[in-house]
Every structure is written in C-alpha cells, then in structure tokens.
C-alpha positions as CSV (number, residue, x, y, z in Angstrom):
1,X,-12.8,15.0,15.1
2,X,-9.1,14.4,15.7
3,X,-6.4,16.3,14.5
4,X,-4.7,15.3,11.5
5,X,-1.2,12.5,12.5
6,X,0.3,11.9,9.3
7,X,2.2,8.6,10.8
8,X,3.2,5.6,9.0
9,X,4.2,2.4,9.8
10,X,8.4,1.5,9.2
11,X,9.9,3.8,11.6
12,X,12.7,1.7,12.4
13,X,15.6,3.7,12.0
14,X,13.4,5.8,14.8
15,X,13.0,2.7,17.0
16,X,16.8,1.8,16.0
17,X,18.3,5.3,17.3
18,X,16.0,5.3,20.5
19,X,16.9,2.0,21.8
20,X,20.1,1.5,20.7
21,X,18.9,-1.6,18.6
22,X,20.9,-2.9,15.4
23,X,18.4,-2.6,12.2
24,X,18.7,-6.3,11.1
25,X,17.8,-7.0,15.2
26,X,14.2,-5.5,14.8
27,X,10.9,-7.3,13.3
28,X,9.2,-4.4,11.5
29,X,5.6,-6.2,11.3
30,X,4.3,-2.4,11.2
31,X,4.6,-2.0,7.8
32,X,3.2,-3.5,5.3
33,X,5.9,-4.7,3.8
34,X,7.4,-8.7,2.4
35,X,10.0,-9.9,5.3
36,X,12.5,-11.5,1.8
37,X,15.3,-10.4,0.4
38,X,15.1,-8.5,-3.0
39,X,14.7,-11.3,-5.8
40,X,18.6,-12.5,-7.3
41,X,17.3,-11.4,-11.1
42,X,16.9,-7.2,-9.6
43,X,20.0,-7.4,-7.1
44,X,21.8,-8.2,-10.1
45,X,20.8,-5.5,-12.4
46,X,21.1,-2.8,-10.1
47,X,24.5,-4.3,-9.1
48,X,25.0,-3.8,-12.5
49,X,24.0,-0.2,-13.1
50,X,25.8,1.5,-9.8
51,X,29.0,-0.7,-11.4
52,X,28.6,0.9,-14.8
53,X,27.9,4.5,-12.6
54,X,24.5,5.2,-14.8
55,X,23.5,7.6,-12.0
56,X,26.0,9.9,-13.0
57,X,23.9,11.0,-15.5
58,X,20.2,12.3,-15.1
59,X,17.5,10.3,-15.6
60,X,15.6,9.8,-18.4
61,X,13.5,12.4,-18.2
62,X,10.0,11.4,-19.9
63,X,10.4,7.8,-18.6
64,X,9.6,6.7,-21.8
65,X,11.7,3.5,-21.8
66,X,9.8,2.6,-17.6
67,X,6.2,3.8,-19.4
68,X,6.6,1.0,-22.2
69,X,7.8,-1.8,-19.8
70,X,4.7,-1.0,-17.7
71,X,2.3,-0.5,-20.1
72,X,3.3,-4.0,-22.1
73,X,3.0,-5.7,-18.8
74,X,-0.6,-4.3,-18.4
75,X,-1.2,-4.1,-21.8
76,X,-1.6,-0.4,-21.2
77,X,-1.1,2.5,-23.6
78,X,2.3,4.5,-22.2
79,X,0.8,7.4,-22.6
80,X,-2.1,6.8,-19.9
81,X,1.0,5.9,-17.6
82,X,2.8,8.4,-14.6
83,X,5.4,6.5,-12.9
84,X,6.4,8.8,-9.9
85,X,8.4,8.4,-6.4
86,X,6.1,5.9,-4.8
87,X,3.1,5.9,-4.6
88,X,2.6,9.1,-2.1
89,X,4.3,11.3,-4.8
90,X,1.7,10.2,-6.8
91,X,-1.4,10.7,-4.3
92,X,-0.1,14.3,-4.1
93,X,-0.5,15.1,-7.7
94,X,-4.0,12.9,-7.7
95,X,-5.2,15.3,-5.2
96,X,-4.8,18.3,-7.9
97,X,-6.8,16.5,-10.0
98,X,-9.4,15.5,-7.5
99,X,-9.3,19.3,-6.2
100,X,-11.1,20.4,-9.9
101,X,-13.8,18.7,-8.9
102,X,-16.4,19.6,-6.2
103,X,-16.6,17.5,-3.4
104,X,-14.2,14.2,-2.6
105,X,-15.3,11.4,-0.1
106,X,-12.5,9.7,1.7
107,X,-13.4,6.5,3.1
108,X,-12.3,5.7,6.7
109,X,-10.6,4.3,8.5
110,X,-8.0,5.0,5.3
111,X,-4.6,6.5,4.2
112,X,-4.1,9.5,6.0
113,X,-2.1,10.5,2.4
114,X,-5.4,10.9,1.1
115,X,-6.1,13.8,3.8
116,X,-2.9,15.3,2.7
117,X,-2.8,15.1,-0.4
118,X,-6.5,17.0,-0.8
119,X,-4.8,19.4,1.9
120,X,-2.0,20.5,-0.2
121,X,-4.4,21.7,-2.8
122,X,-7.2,23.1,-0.5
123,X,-9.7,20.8,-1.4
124,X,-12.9,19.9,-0.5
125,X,-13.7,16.4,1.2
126,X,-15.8,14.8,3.8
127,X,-15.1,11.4,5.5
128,X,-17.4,8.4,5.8
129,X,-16.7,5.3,8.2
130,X,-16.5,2.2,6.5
131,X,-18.9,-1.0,8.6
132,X,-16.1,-2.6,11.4
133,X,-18.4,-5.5,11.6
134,X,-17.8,-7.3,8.5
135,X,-14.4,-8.3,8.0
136,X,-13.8,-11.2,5.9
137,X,-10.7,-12.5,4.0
138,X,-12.6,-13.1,0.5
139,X,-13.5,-10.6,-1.8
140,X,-17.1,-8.7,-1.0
141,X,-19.3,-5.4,-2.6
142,X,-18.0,-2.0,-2.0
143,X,-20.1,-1.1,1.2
144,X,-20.8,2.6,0.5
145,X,-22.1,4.9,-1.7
146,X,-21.6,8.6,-1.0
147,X,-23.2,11.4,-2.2
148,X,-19.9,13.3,-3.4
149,X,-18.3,14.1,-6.9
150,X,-14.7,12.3,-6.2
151,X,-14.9,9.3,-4.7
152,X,-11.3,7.3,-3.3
153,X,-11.3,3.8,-2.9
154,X,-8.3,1.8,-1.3
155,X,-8.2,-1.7,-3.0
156,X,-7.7,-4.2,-0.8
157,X,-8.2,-1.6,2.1
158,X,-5.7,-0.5,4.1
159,X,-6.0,-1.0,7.2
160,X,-8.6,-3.7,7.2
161,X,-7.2,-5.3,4.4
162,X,-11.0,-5.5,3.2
163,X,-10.6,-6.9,-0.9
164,X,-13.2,-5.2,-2.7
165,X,-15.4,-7.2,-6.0
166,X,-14.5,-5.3,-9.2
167,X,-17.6,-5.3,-10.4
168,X,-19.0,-2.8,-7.3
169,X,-16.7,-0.6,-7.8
170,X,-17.5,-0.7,-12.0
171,X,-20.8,0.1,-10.9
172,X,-19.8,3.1,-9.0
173,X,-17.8,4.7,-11.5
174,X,-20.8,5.5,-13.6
175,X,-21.9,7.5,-10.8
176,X,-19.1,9.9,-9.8
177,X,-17.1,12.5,-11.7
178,X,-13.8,10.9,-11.0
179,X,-13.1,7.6,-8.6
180,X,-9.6,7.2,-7.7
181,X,-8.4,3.2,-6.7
182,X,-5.3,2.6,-4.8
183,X,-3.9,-0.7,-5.5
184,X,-1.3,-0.7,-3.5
185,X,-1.3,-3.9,-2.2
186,X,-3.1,-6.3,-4.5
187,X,-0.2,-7.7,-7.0
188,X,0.5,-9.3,-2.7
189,X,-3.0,-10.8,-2.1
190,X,-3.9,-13.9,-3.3
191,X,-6.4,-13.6,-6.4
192,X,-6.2,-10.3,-6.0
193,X,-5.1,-9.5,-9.5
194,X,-9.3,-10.7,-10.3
195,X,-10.4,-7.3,-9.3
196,X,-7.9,-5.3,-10.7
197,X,-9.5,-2.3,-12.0
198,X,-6.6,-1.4,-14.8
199,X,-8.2,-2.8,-17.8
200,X,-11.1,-0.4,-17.0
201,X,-9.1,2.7,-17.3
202,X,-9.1,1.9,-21.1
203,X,-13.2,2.3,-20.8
204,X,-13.5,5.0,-18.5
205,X,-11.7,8.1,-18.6
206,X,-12.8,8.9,-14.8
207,X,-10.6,6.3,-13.5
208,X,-7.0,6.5,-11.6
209,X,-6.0,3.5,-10.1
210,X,-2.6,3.9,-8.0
211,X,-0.2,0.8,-8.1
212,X,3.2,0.4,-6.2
213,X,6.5,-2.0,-6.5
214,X,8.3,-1.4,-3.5
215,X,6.0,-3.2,-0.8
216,X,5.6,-6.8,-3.2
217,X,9.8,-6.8,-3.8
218,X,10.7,-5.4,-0.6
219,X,12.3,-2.1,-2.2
220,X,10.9,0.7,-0.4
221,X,13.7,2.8,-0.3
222,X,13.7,3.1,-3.7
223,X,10.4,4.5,-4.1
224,X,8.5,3.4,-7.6
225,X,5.0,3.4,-7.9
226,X,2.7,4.7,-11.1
227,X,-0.6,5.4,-11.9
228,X,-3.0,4.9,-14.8
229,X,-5.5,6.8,-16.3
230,X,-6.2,8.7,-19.3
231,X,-3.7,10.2,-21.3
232,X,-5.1,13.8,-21.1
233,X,-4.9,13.2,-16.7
234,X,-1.7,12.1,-17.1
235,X,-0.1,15.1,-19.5
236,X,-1.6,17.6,-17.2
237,X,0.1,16.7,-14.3
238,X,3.0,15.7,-15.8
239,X,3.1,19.6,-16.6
240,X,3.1,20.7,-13.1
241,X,5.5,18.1,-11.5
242,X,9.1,18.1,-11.4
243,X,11.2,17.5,-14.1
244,X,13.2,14.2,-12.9
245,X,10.8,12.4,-10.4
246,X,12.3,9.4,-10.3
247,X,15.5,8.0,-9.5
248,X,18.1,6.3,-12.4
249,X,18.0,2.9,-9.9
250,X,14.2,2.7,-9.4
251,X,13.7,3.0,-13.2
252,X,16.1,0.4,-14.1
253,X,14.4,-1.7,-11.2
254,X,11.1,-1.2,-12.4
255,X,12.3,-2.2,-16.0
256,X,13.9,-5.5,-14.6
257,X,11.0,-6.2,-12.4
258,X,7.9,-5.9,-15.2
259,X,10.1,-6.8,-18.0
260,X,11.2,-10.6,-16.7
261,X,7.4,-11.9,-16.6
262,X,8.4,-15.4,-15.7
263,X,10.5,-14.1,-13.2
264,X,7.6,-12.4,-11.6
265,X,5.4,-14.6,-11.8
266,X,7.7,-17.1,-9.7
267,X,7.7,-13.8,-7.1
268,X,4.3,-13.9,-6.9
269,X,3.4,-17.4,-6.7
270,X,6.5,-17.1,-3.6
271,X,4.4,-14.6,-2.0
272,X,1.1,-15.8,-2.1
273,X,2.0,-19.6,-0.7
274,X,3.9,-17.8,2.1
275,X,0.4,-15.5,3.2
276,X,-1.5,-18.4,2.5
277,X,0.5,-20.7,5.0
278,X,1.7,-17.8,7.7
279,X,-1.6,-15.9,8.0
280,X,-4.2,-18.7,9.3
281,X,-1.5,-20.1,11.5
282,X,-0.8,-16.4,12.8
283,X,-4.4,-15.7,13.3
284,X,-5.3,-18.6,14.9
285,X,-2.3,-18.6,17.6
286,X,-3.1,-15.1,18.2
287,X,-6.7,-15.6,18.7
288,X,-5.9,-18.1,21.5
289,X,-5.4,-14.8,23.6
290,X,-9.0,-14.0,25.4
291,X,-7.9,-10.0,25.5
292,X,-7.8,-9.7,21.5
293,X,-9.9,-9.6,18.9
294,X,-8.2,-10.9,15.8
295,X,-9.7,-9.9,12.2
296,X,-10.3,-11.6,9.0
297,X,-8.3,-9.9,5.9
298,X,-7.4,-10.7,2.6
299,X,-4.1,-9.7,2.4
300,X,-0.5,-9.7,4.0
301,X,-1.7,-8.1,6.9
302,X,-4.7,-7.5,9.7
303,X,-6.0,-5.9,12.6
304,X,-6.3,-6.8,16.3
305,X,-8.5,-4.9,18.3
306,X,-9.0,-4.6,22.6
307,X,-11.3,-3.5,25.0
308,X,-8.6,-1.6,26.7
309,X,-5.9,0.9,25.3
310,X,-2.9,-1.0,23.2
311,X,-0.1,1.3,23.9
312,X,1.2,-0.8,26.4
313,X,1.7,-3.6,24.6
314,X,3.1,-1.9,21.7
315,X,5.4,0.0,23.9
316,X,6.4,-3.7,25.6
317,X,7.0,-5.1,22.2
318,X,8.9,-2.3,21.0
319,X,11.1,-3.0,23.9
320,X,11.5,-6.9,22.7
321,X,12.8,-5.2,18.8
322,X,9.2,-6.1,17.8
323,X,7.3,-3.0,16.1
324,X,3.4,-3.1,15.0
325,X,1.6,-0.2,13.4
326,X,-0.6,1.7,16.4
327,X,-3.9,2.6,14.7
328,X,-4.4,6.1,16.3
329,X,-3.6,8.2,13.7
330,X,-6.4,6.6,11.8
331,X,-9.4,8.3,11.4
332,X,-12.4,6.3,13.6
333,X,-9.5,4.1,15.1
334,X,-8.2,4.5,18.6
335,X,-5.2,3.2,20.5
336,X,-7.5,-0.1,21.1
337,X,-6.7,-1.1,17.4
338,X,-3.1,-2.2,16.2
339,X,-1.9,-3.7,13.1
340,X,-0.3,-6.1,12.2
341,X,1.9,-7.7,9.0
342,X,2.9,-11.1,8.2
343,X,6.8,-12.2,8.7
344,X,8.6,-15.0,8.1
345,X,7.3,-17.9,10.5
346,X,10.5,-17.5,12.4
347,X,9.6,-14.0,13.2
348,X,5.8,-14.7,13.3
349,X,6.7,-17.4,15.9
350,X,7.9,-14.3,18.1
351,X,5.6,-12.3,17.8
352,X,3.0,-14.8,19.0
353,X,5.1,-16.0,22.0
354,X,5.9,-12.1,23.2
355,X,1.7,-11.3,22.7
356,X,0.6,-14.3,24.5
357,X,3.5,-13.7,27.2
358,X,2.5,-9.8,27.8
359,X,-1.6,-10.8,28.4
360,X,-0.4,-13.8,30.6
C-alpha cells in the first residue's frame, strides 16, 4: 500500500510562483471548482461588510444567526447544524466522532481527508476499492457493503464523479453504527439535489452528511461548509473545537447566499445548463484521442485514464498555464489516471486542442 500524499487539486499559486505565470493566465481545471465570477447579489454584500469594517469585531461566536439561514433553507433544525471552515475543518472533527466507534470503511479511490481526518484521532479504518468498470453519468445503487461499524460515503463521488440513488444508501444506514455522506458536490450536479440525504438526518440519528459553498459559487478562499446531523453530534463537537471557526465574511456570505432563494436558484439553474452543454461536448472531443480513455460522470468533472504513465502530459500542460488534478495520491489510482473539471467553453476549447496536439 502506498504512503499517505495528502495533495489537492488548485495549486496555482504553486504553478504561478514556479513558472513565472500571472494567476488570471492559468486554467485551473484541477479543481473542482465553477470557472464564473462570484454572483453580483454576494459581491455586493461582502462589499458591503469590509466597507462598514464588521471584521473588526469577532465573529458571532455560536453562529446562531448562519445556523437559522441554513437550517430554513433545508428546513433543518439549527441545532442539528455545525457550519465550520470548509468542509475539511469539518471532516476533521467527523473523524472524532467516527473514532468512538470500532471500525470505519473508507471507500476508494476517495478523499484522502478521510485518511487524515481518522489519522488525527488514531482511528481504526480499512479501505475497500470501489468497481472502475461502471462509470455512468446517471444516478445508480451504492456498489458496496462492508463489514465495518462507520461507513463514509462521498455523494456524487469524488473522483469518479459516480451519483449514488438515495434510497441505497437509506438502506445502508440501518446497517451501520454511523454513515457519514459528503455532499460536497451535489447542489453542482444536475438532479442531484434528488438524492440528497438531509431530510434523512431528521429520521436517523446515525447520519452526518457534509455539504460545502465555496466550490458551487466559486468562493474557496473563503472556506464555508457545514454539516448536519443530530443535535447531541453536533453539541459534542462543538465542545472540543475552537471558539471562532469561521470567518465574519464567510458568515455573512453564507447568509446572503441561502437567504436570497430566488437568487440561488437562478445560480443553479446557471450551473447546471453550463455542465449540461460543456461536458458531452468536452467528452466527446476528448474521446477523439485513441491514447485516452474518457469516463462517464455525473457531475462537473471526470476522469481520463491511459495505458501509459500521464505525467508527461500533465507536466506539458502545466507548461501551456493548463493544470489537471494527477490521480496518484489516490488510493488504487496511478499516474495513468488524471482528472479533469469543466471550464468555460473558451477554456474547454484549450484544453482539447493542447490534449489532442501533445498525443499527435
């Protein structure tokens, strides 16, 4: 088994610094993140608050006011509500909670945070590989069912961007102690929001599902993301974590975002026609090149796969400002897997011509 690479995609101040390259000049398609501008309606609030200097003060510290805008967006009790400092902050106090129990399965290939996270607090966990020879880009079953006592599930899965049916995974939570869902990524995939695993938090009190803002709005930076599960998970780790988590800009952004449903629902409905028209026509140029394999996914991003080692045509595009997320550091992936996110068609249009140049 390899050794643990906690690597992420969106190094670009990294790429930036070693090649001399201006920030706005690079096409970051190795993270997972919308190519768009913040929305008009949050630029202007957070305008707003660094005008009237409201980060001179400290935060509110029970995020009472971001818990209520959340929870009436979900139609969620605020109490069964943890915003933290993206979602990572919050994976790392989910793995305290999933380090009570016995055993936790991590599903792979899969967030190396997960790892960490279950590091931190000495846990116990074993990894199972997830089937490579099913990729689709609609909805399917949950394809395994450990024997283990905490069971993680990424919803749709990153890096396959596999969308799992909702009512699989309801199945499984009868079976397991505690089954924690990432949704990290499903407010961007189109119907996504159908397998949603929230409103089941209000029936089982073994369920933590993981949500984030920052990817769908482009505001990673800011780092916002929350979970939701019972009340009792919730007030136990909100003992143990520190006493201002997040920032006075991210609240107010996450207040403006969830608070202005019309407005975000326009966002969405943005988002989805752009990965419903850039995605097929991505895929399909790219699998005119006979050296790649090009998988199905649900979601705003996919993976390509070789025969032969894809450092070398990572490296070339790095040198052409183009980044793409290498797939070594996860677990049962090699360098012959690379991922890749959607852009606008502008910058989808180069990233096409600079693959099919490289295996020409």
């Amino acid at each position: 088994m390899k050794n643990l690479d906690f690597k992420h995609g969106g190094n670009i101040f990294y790429f930036a610094e070693k090649f001399n390259f201006s920030l706005s000049d690079i096409i970051d398609a190795s993270a997972s993140i919308i190519p768009f501008s913040i929305p008009d309606f949050l630029k202007d609030e957070l305008y707003l608050a660094i005008k009237n200097e409201s980060f001179r003060y400290y935060p509110e510290r029970n995020l009472n006011k971001l818990k209520k805008t959340i929870g009436s967006f979900h139609d969620i009790d605020p109490n069964c509500i943890m915003p933290g400092n993206g979602a990572s902050e919050l994976i790392t106090w989910i793995g305290c909670e999933a380090a009570k129990y016995h055993i936790n399965c991590l599903p792979v290939p899969g967030f190396v945070d997960y790892e960490r996270a279950l590091n931190c607090w000495r846990a116990k966990y074993f990894l199972e590989e997830l089937p490579k020879n099913n990729f689709k880009n609609i909805k399917q079953p949950f394809p395994i069912q450990p024997k283990c006592d905490v069971l993680w599930i990424t919803n749709p899965h990153n890096p396959t961007g596999q969308l799992w049916d909702k009512k699989s995974i309801e199945e499984l939570i009868e079976r397991y102690k505690l089954v924690i869902c990432d949704e990290a990524f499903l407010s961007l995939t189109p119907n996504g929001e159908n397998e949603s695993l929230i409103p089941l938090t209000k029936k089982f009190d073994n369920l933590i599902v993981i949500r984030s803002l920052t990817k769908l709005f482009s505001i990673p930076g800011l780092r916002l993301g929350y979970m939701i599960c019972s009340s009792t998970i919730c007030q136990n780790l909100n003992n143990l974590r520190d006493p201002w988590p997040v920032n006075s800009l991210a609240i107010q952004a996450g207040i403006t975002l969830l608070k202005n449903k019309e407005e975000y629902k326009k966002w969405i409905i943005k988002i989805h026609s752009w990965i419903n028209i850039e995605k097929p026509w991505l895929i399909n140029e790219l699998r005119r090149i006979s050296q790649i394999k090009v998988h199905a996914s649900s979601t705003n991003f996919f993976l390509i796969e070789s025969k032969d080692s894809l450092i070398e045509v990572i490296n070339y595009l790095s040198r052409k400002k183009i980044l793409i997320r290498e797939c070594s550091s996860f677990r049962c992936l090699d360098d012959k897997w690379a991922r890749i996110s959607l852009q606008t068609h502008k910058k989808n249009q180069i990233i096409a011509h600079e693959l099919e140049k490289f295996f020409l």
